[in-house]
N, C-alpha and C positions, 0 to 999 in steps of 0.2 A: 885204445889208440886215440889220440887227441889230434884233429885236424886243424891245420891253422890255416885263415887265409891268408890268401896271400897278395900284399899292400904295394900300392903305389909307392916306385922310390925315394918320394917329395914326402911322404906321410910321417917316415918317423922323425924326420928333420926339425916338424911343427910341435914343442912343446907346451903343453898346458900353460905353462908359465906363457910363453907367448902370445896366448890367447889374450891373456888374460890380461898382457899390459896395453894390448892392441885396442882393447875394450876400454880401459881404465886412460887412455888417449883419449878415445871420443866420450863416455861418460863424464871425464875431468872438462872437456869446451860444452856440455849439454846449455851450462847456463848461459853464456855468452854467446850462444849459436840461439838459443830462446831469444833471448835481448835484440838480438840481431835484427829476426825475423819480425819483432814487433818493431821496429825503426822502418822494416823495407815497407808493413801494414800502411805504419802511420802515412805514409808518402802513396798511397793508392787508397782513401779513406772511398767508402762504400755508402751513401746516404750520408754523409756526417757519423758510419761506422769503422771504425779499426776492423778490419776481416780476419789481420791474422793477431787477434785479440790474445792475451795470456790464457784466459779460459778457454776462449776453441783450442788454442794450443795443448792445453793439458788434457781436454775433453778427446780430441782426436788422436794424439797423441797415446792416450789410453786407450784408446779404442785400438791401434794399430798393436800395443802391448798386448792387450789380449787377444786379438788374433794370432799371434805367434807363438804366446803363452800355450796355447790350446793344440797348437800344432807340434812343439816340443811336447808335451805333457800329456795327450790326449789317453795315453797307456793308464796314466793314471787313476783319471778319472773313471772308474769300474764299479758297478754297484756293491762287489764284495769289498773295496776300500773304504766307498765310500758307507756304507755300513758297520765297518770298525769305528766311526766315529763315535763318540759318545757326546751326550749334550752337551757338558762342560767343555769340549772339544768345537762344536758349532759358536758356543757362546765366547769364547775366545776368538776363533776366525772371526769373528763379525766385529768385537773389539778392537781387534786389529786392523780389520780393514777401519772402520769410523778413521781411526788416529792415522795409520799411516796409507790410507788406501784413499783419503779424502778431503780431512782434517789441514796433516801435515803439507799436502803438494799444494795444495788450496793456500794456504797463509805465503808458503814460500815464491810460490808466483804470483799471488798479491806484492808482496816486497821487492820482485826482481822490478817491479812498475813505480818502488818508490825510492829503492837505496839501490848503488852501485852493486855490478855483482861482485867485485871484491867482499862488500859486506858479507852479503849471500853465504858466498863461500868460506867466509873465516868464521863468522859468527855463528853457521852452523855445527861449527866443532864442537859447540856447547855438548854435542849431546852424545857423544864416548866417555869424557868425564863423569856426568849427569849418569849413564848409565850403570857406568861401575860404580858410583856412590850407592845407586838402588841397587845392585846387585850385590853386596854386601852388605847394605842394610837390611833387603827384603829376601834376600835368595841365602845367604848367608855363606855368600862365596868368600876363597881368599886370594889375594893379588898382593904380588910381591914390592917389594917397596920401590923397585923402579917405576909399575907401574901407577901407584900412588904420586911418585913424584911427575912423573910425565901428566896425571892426570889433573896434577895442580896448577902445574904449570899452563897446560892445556885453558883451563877453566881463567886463570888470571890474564892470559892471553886476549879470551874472548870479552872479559869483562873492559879490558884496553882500551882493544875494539871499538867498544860499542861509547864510551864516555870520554873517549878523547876525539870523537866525529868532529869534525867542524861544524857551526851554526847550518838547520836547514830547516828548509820550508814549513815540510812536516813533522814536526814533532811533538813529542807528548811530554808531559811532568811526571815523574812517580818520584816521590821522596825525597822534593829538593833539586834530580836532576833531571835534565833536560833529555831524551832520549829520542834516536828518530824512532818512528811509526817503521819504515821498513824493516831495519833492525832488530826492531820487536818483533814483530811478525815472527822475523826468524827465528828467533830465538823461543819462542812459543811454538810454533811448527816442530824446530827440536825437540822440545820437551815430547809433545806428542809421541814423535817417533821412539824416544828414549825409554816411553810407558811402555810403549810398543812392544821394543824390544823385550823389556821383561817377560810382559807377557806371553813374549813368545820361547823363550828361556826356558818358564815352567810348565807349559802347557806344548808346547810342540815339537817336542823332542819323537815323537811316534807317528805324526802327521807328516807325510811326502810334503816334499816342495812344492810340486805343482798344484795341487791341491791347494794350499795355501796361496801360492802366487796369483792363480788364478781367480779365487774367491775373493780374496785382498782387491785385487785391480778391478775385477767386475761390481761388485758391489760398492769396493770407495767412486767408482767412474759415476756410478746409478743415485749417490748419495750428494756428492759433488754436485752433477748436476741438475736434480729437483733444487739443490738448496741454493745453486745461484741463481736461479728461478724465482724463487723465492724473496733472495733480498738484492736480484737488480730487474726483473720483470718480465714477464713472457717471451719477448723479442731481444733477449740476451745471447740467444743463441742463433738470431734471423741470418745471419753469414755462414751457419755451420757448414753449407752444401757449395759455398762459394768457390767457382772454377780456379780463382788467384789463390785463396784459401787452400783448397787440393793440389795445388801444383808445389806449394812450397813444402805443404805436411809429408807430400812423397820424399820430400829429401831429408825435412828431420825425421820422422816417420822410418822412413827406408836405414837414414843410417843411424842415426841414435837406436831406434828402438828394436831396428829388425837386427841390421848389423851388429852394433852394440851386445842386446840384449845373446844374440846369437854366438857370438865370441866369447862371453862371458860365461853362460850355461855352458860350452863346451871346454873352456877352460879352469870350470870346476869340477867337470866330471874328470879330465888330467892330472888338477896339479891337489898337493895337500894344502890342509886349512893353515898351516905356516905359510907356506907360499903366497897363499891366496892373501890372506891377510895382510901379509907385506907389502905387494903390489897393489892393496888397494889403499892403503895409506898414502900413496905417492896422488892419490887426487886431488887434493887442495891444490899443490905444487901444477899439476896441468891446469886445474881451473886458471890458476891468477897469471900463467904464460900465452893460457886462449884467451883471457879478456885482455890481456894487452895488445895481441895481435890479431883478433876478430874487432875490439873497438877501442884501441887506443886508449883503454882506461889503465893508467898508471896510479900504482898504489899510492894512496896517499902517506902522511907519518904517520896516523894512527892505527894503519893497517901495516905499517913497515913494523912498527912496536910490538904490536899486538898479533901480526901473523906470525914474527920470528919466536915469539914463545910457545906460539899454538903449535907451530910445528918442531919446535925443540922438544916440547913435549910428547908428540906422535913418538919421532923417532928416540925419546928417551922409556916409553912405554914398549917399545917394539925389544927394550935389553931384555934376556933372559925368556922371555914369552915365548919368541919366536923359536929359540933352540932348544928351550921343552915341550913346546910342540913337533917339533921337526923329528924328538927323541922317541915321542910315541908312535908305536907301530900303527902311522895313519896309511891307507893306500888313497889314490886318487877317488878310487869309486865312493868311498866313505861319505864326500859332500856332499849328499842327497837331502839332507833333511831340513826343515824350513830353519829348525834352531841353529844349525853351523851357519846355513848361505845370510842366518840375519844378521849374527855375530860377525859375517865377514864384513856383509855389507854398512855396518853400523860403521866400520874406519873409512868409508867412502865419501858418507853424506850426498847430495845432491845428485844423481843419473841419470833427468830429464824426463825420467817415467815413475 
């Protein structure tokens, strides 16, 4: 006989999917709620310091990720799992974390300090195209010619982007043209994460989530920070315990990463990886309506050019994908493993963590 509990009347009313866009709200303003809070830094400098710098941001920020991490997942972590590892398994986790646990958030919040987050956010796209190219080259997957065409378009989009900017400060030369340094960033940050993803493609399909999430955030947090150590000096970090510093990270902290992060894990254990995937495509689209109305930053044309192809092309990659996943017998509990939630999270870009 099978006993069922028995649930609050509000309970079954909250669908996965709901989670999950509620999530993809606050992850889509992460960048523009980052930007933010370094503008309110700048306006209470500490010694001649920014307190609420990009680096304590991502630094604390990660720190708050993996407390939370650890309190979802802690089931996880068992020493009978954790002994199913095998080294090629450890030597990937650690790959991963380098690129997208250190590498990747590191360059992107270096750029949010140099180009608009419009850039940020569209230039980032680079790296779903980028992906499925490596993933047919190296995995020797096949995608259907919608999603070939979405991902061209995608890619010509971000190339727009990035060489129709207007003249700025910072810029760099490669090959005749003039390219900003934030832009680049980004776009190297993706690439990162795009390795990333492979990697975790072929190697982490038997690996739990947490497991990985939490090795990923702990060790890219532990790498990050000797290495900004390293190339800006001991007292890079002198604000980390800063009471103005703490008061504002409770709030990104609290709601990007606890909230956020909390809505999102629960609206994958709900909904299927069509779903999921769908609604996390629609983040670009919330980025560029939170930087307009957290800072006034209205697209320029080369972002009106270059975003409407980027995202002609999401939603031209979303044909057919979405309904032959939707066709296989997925249940909700199925997105447990680090290879679905990266695959999801790869049509996201950007989360603040």
């Amino acid at each position: 006989m099978t006993i069922r509990k028995k649930q609050h009347p509000l309970i079954p009313r909250i669908s996965g999917q709901t989670y999950l866009w509620l999530a993809i709200l606050i992850f889509g303003a992460s960048s523009a709620v980052t930007r933010k809070l370094t503008e309110i830094g700048a306006q209470h400098f500490v010694d001649g310091r920014n307190p609420i710098s990009l680096c304590n941001v991502l630094f604390v920020g990660n720190l708050c990720a993996l407390i939370l991490m650890s309190l979802i997942y802690r089931k996880q972590w068992n020493k009978a799992t954790l002994q199913r590892l095998s080294k090629p398994d450890w030597i990937s986790l650690t790959a991963v974390a380098i690129l997208a646990g250190a590498l990747a958030p590191g360059l992107i919040f270096q750029a949010l300090a140099l180009t608009k987050v419009n850039n940020v956010i569209l230039i980032g796209r680079i790296e779903p195209p980028l992906t499925l190219a490596l993933s047919v080259w190296l995995l020797k997957e096949r995608i259907s010619i919608w999603q070939f065409v979405g991902a061209i378009a995608a890619f010509i989009g971000v190339i727009l982007t990035i060489v129709l900017q207007p003249p700025q400060i910072s810029m760099v030369s490669m090959g005749g043209f003039h390219l900003g340094l934030g832009e680049l960033l980004v776009a190297i940050g993706s690439v990162a994460v795009s390795i990333s993803t492979i990697i975790s493609k072929k190697y982490f399909s038997q690996i739990p989530l947490g497991i990985s999430s939490i090795f990923r955030t702990g060790l890219g947090t532990i790498i990050f920070f000797f290495t900004a150590l390293i190339l800006y000096g001991r007292y890079h970090f002198a604000d980390i315990f800063s009471p103005f510093l703490w008061k504002w990270m409770f709030l990104y902290g609290g709601l990007i990463v606890v909230v956020g992060q909390s809505l999102w894990t629960k609206g994958l254990q709900n909904s299927t990886v069509a779903k999921a995937t769908l609604v996390g495509s629609f983040t670009p689209i919330v980025g560029i309506i939170a930087a307009y109305l957290i800072l006034g930053e209205a697209p320029n044309m080369a972002q009106y050019i270059g975003g409407s192809l980027i995202l002609a092309g999401i939603f031209l990659s979303r044909i057919n994908k979405t309904s032959q996943k939707s066709r296989k017998n997925v249940t909700p509990s199925e997105i447990t493993s680090a290879q679905a939630a990266k695959e999801i999270e790869m049509d996201m870009g950007f989360k603040g963590i």
